[in-house]
C-alpha positions as CSV (number, residue, x, y, z in Angstrom):
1,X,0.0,0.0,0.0
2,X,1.1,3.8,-0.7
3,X,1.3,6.3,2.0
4,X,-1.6,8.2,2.8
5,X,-2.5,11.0,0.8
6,X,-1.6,14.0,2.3
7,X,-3.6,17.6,2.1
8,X,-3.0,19.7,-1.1
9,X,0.5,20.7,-1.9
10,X,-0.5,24.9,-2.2
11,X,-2.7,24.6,0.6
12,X,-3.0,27.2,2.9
13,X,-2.2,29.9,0.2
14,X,-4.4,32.6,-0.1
15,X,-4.6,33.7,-3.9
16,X,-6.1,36.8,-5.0
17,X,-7.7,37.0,-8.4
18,X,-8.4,40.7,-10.1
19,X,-8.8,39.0,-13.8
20,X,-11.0,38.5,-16.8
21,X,-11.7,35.9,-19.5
22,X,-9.4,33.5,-19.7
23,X,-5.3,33.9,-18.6
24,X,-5.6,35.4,-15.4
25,X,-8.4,33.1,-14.9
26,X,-7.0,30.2,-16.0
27,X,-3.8,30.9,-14.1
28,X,-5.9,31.3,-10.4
29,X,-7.9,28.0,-11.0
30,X,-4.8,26.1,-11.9
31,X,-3.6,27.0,-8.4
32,X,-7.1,26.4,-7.2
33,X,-6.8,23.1,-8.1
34,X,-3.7,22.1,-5.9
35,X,-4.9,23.7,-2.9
36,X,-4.7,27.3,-2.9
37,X,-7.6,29.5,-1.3
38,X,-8.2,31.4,-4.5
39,X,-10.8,35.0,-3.8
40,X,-11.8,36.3,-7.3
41,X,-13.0,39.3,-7.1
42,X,-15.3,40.3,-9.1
43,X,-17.4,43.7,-10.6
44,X,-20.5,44.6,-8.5
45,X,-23.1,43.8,-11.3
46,X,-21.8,42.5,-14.2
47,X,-18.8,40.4,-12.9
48,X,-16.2,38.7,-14.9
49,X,-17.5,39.5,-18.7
50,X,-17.0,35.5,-19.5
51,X,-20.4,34.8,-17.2
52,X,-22.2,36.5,-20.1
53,X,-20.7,34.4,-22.9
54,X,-22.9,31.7,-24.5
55,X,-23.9,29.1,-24.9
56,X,-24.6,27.8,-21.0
57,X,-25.4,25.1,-19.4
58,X,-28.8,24.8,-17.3
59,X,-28.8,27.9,-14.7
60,X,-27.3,30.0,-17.0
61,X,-23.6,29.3,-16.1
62,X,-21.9,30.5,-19.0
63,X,-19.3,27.2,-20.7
64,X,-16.7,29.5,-21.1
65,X,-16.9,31.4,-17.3
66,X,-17.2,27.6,-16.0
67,X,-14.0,26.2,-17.9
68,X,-11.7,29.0,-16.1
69,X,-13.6,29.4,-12.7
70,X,-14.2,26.1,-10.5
71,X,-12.0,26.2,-7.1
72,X,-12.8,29.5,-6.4
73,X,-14.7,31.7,-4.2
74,X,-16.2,35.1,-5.4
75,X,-15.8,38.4,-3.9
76,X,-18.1,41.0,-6.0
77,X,-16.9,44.4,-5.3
78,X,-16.9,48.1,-6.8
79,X,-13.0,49.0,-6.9
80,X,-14.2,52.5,-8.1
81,X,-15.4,53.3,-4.2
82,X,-13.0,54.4,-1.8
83,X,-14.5,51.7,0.4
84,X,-13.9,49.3,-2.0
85,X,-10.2,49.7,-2.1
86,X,-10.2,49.6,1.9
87,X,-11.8,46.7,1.4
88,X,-9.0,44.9,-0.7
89,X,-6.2,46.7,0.7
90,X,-7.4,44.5,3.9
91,X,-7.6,41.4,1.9
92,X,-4.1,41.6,0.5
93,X,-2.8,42.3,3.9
94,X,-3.6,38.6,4.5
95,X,-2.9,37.3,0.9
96,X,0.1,35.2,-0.4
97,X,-0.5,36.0,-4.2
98,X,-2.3,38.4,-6.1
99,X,-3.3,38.3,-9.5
100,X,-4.1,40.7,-12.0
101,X,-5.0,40.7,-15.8
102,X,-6.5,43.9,-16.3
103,X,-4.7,46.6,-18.4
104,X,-1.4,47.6,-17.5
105,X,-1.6,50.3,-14.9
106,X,-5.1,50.1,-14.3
107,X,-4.6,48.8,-10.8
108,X,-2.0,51.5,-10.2
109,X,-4.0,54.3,-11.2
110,X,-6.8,52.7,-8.0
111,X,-3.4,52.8,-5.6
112,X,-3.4,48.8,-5.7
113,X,-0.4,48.6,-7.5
114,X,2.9,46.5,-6.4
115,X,4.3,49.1,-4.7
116,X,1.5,50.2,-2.4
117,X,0.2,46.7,-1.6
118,X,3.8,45.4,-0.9
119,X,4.0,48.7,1.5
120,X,1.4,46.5,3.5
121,X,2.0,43.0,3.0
122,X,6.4,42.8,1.9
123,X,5.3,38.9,1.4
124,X,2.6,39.3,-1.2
125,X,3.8,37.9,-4.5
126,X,2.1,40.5,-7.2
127,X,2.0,38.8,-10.3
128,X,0.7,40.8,-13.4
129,X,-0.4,39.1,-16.6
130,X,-0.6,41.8,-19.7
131,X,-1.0,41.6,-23.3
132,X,2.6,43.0,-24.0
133,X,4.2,43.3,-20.5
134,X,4.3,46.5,-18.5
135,X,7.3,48.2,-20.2
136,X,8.0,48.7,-24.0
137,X,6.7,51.0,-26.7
138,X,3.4,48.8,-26.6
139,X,3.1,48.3,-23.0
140,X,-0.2,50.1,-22.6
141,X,-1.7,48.3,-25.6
142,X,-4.8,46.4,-25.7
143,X,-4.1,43.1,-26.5
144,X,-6.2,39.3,-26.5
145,X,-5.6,36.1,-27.7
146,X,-5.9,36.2,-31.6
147,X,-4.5,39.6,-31.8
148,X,-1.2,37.9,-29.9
149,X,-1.2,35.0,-32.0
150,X,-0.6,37.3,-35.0
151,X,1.1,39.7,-33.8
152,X,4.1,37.2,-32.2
153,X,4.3,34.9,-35.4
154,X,2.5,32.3,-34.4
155,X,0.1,32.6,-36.6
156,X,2.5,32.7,-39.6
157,X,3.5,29.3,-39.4
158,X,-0.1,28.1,-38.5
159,X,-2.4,27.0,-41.7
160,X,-1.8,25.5,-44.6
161,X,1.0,26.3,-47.1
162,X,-0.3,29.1,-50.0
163,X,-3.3,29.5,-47.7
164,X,-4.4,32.5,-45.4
165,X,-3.2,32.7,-41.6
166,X,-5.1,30.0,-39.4
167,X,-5.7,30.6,-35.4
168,X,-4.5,27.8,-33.1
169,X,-7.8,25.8,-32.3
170,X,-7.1,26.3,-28.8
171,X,-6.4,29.8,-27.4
172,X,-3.0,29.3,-26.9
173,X,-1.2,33.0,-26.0
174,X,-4.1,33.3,-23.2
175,X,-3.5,29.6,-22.1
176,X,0.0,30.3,-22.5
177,X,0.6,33.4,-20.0
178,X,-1.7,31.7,-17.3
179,X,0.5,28.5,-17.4
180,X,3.8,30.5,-16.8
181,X,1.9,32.5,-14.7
182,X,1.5,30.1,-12.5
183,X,5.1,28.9,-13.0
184,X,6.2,32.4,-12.0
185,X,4.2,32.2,-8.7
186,X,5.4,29.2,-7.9
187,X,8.9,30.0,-8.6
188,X,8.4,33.4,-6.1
189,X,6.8,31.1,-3.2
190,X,10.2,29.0,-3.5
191,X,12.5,31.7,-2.9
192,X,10.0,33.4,-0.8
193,X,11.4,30.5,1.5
194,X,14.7,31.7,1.6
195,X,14.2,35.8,1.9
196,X,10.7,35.8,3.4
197,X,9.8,38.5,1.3
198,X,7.6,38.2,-2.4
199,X,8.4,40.2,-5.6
200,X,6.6,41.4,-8.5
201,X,6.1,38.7,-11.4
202,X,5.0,39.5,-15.2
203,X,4.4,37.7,-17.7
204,X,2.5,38.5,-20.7
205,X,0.7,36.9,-24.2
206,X,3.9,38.2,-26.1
207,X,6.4,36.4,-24.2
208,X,4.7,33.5,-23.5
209,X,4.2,33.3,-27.3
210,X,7.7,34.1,-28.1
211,X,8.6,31.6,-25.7
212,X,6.4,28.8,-27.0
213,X,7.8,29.2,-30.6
214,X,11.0,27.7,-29.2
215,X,12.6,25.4,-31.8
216,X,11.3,27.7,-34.5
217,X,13.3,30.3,-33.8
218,X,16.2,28.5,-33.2
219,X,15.7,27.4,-36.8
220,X,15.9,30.4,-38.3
221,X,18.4,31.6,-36.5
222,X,20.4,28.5,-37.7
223,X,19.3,27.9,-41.0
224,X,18.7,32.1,-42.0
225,X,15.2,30.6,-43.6
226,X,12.1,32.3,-42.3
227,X,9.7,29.1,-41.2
228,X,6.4,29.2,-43.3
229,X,2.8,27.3,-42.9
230,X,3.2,24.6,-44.1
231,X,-0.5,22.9,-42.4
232,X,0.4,19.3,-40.5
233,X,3.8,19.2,-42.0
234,X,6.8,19.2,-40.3
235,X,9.8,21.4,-41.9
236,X,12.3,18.8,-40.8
237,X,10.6,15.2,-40.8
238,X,9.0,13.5,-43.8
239,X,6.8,12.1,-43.7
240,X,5.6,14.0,-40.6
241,X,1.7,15.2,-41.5
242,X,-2.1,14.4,-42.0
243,X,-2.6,12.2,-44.9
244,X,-6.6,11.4,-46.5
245,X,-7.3,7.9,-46.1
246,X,-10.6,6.6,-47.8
247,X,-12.5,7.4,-44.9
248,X,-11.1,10.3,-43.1
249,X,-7.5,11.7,-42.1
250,X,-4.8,9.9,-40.5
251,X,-1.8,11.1,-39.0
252,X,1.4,10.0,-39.4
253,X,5.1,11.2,-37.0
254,X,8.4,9.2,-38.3
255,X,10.5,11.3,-37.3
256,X,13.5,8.7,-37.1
257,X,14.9,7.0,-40.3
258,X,13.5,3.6,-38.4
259,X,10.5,4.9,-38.5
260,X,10.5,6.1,-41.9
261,X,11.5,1.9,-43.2
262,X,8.5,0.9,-41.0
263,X,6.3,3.3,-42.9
264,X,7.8,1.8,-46.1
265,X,6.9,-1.6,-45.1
266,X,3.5,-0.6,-43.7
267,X,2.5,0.8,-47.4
268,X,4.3,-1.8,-49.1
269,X,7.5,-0.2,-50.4
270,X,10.1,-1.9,-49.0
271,X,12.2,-0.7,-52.1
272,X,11.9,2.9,-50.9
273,X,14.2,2.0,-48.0
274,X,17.3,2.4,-50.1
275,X,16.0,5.0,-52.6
276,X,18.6,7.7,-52.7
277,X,16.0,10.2,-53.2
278,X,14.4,9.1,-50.1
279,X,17.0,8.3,-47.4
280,X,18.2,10.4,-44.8
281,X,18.1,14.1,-45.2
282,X,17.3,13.5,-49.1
283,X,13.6,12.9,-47.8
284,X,13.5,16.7,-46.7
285,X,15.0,17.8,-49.9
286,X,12.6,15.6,-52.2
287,X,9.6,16.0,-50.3
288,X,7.5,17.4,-53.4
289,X,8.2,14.1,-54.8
290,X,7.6,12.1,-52.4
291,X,4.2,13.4,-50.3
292,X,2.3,13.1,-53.2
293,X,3.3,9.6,-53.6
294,X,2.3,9.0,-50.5
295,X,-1.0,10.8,-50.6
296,X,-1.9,8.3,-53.5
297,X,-1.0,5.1,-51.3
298,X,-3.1,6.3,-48.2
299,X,-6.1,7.4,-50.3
300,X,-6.1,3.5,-50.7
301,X,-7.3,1.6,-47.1
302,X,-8.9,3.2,-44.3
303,X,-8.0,5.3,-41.2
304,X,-8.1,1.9,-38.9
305,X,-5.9,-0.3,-41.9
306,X,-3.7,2.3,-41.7
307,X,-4.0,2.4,-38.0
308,X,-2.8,-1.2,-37.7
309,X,-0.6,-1.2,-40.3
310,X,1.8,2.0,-39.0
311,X,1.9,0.4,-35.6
312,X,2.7,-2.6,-36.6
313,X,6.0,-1.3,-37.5
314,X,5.8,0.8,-34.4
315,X,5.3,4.0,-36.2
316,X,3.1,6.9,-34.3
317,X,0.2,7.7,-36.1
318,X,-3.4,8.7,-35.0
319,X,-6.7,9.5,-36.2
320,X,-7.8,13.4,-36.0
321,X,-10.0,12.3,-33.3
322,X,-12.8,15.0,-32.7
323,X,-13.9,16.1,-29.6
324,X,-17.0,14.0,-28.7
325,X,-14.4,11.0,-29.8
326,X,-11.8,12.3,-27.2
327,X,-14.0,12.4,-24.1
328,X,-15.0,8.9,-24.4
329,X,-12.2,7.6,-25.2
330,X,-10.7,4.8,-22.8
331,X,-7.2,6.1,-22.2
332,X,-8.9,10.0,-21.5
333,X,-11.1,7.9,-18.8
334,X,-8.4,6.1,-17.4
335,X,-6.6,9.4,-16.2
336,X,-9.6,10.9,-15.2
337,X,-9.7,13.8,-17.6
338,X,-13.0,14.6,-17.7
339,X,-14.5,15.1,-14.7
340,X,-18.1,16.3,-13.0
341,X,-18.7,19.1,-11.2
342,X,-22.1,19.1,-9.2
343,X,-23.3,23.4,-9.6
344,X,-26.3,24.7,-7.3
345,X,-28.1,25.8,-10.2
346,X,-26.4,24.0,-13.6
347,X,-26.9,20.3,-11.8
348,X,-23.7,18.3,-13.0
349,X,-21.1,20.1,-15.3
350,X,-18.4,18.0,-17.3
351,X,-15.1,19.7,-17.7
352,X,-11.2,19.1,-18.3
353,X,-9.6,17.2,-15.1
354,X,-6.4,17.7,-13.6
355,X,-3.6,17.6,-15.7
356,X,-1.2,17.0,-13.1
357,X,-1.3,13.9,-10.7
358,X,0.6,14.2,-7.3
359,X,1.0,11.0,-6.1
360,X,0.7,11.9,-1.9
361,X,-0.4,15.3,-2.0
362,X,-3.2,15.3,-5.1
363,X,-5.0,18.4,-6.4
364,X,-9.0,18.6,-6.5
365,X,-11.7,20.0,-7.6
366,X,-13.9,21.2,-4.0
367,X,-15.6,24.2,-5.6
368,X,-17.9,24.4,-8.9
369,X,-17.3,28.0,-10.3
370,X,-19.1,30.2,-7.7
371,X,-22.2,32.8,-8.7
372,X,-21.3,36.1,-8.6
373,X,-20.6,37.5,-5.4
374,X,-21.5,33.9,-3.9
375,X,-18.9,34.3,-1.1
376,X,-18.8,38.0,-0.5
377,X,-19.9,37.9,2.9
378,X,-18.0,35.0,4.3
379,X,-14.8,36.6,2.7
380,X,-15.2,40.0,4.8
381,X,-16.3,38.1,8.2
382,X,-13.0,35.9,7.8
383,X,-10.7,39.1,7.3
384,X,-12.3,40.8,10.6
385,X,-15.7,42.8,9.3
386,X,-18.5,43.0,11.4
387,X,-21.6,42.1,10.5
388,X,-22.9,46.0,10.3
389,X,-20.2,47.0,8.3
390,X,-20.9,44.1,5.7
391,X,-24.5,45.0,6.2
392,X,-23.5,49.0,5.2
393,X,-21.2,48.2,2.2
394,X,-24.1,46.6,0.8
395,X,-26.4,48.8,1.3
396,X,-23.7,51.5,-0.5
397,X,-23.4,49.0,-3.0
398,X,-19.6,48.4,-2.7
399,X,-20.5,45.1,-2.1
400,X,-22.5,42.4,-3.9
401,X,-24.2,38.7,-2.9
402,X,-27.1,36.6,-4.5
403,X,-29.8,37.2,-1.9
């Protein structure tokens, strides 16, 4: 038997979310689901703009606000009042991490910035997720997702060749910043251990883009050749790309030259082997000989021949599974990626799992994404209001709850 699990690994961290949509979002609930105590606070009224976005499941709980939100307790709360600064000034005096997607300075301009909150809490770790970071020619600069995957060259090399620029499918610069978001928090808690003091962290869309384009980069800096779209095609490895089978697409990797002479066999070219044309590097050189050769072979058997065939001679392939495919499939099951959340008002909500297991100090989903201003007076009770102050913010409508 293993050891007994033991309680979250950030619990006992008290987060602070000021974000919107999806990366500062996104970042919060990630640390939500390892423990932390995440507070997202929230506009009196309208509330984080994603609760509005359709469709929604039963209840009106918006797909979009529930993908980013679970773990998490809301706080709904006019930062325009005097009062309502007061208010989170007192929170952040208690709060291990703050985190803020809003427009560079915006926080500032309300005197919550860095500098003011650290004045009152030296241990807060402030971390600030922008479109283009907070310094720079565009550091004021409106910026989202698609904008960002232009704008940093993803999009360039996303599509297909002699076609128009293609978005990821995912939204991968605001997924992006939250992930090393949360890698900068965590990296500031660590040496928060050693000088018991936290630090500003930024990230931003740009760099986490810029970042993520990794080895293309480094091959135009090495090669002097400016990588192009070139669809499921790999600019190295051939063949390395969607093929049409008789039914549907397959996908096929070989990325090694033993996996290229198991694709030979697979399609019945062992000849091909010890083609000049096609060995080695040659394959890259003579690849608008040899894909269409190719595409004329697969058009032959199905997705599933081809299927058994490839990995037969242990070469990765896959079908481009669709969604309502992926959910159900077995090995998705197995590790628990899609999981239920029981909602007051939506019933049961299915959702992305954890994509992290801990082995003796697991993650967990304890919270379905809160209503607006769900928590908003058990928040100010636990930081020291009284029950006639709550009782007067609300009436002044700094404060918010469902009632």
């Amino acid at each position: 038997m293993g050891e007994p699990a033991l309680e979250a690994p950030l619990a006992g961290i008290k987060v602070l979310e000021i974000g919107v949509a999806m990366a500062g979002p996104f970042c919060a609930m990630t640390l939500g689901d390892y423990g932390a105590d995440v507070i997202k606070i929230e506009r009196v009224g309208e509330g984080d703009e994603s609760r509005q976005w359709v469709p929604s499941f039963p209840g009106g709980v918006s797909y979009y606000f529930a993908a980013a939100n679970r773990n998490k307790r809301s706080l709904a709360i006019d930062l325009k009042h005097k009062d309502g600064v007061d208010v989170l000034k007192r929170l952040a005096a208690t709060a291990d991490v703050l985190i803020d997607n809003f427009r560079v300075g915006a926080l500032e301009n309300l005197g919550l910035g860095y500098e003011a909150l650290a004045a009152i809490n030296p241990r807060l770790i402030y971390c600030t997720i922008s479109g283009f970071g907070p310094n720079g020619p565009r550091a004021h600069e409106r910026a989202n997702d698609i904008f960002m995957q232009a704008y940093s060259g993803n999009m360039s090399i996303t599509g297909e060749e002699g076609r128009g620029p293609v978005k990821a499918g995912i939204s991968v610069a605001d997924l992006g910043a939250g992930m090393f978001g949360v890698i900068g928090i965590l990296l500031a808690i660590e040496a928060r251990h050693k000088t018991g003091r936290g630090q500003r962290v930024d990230t931003s869309l740009l760099e986490g883009q810029i970042a993520m384009l990794s080895y293309h980069l480094t091959y135009y800096f090495a090669s002097g050749r400016v990588p192009v779209r070139r669809g499921a095609a790999s600019p190295v490895a051939v063949p390395y790309q969607g093929f049409k089978a008789k039914d549907d697409w397959v996908v096929v990797a070989a990325f090694t030259e033993r996996m290229w002479q198991g694709v030979c066999r697979a399609i019945g070219r062992p000849e091909w082997m010890n083609d000049e044309r096609f060995r080695g590097t040659a394959r890259r050189a003579n690849r608008e000989t040899l894909i269409p050769m190719l595409e004329e072979i697969f058009a032959k058997r199905t997705v599933d021949e081809w299927i058994e065939r490839l990995s037969a001679e242990g070469v990765p392939c896959s079908p481009v599974n669709p969604i309502d495919k992926v959910v159900n499939d077995e090995q998705v099951k197995a590790r628990e990626m899609i999981i239920e959340v029981d909602h007051p008002t939506a019933g049961k909500i299915r959702m992305a799992g954890l994509p992290v297991e801990l082995g003796t100090t697991p993650g967990s989903v304890r919270l379905p994404p809160p209503r607006l201003g769900e928590h908003s007076a058990q928040i100010l009770r636990e930081i020291g209001l009284s029950a006639q102050l709550i009782d007067a913010l609300f009436q002044k409508g700094v404060i918010a709850t469902p009632r």
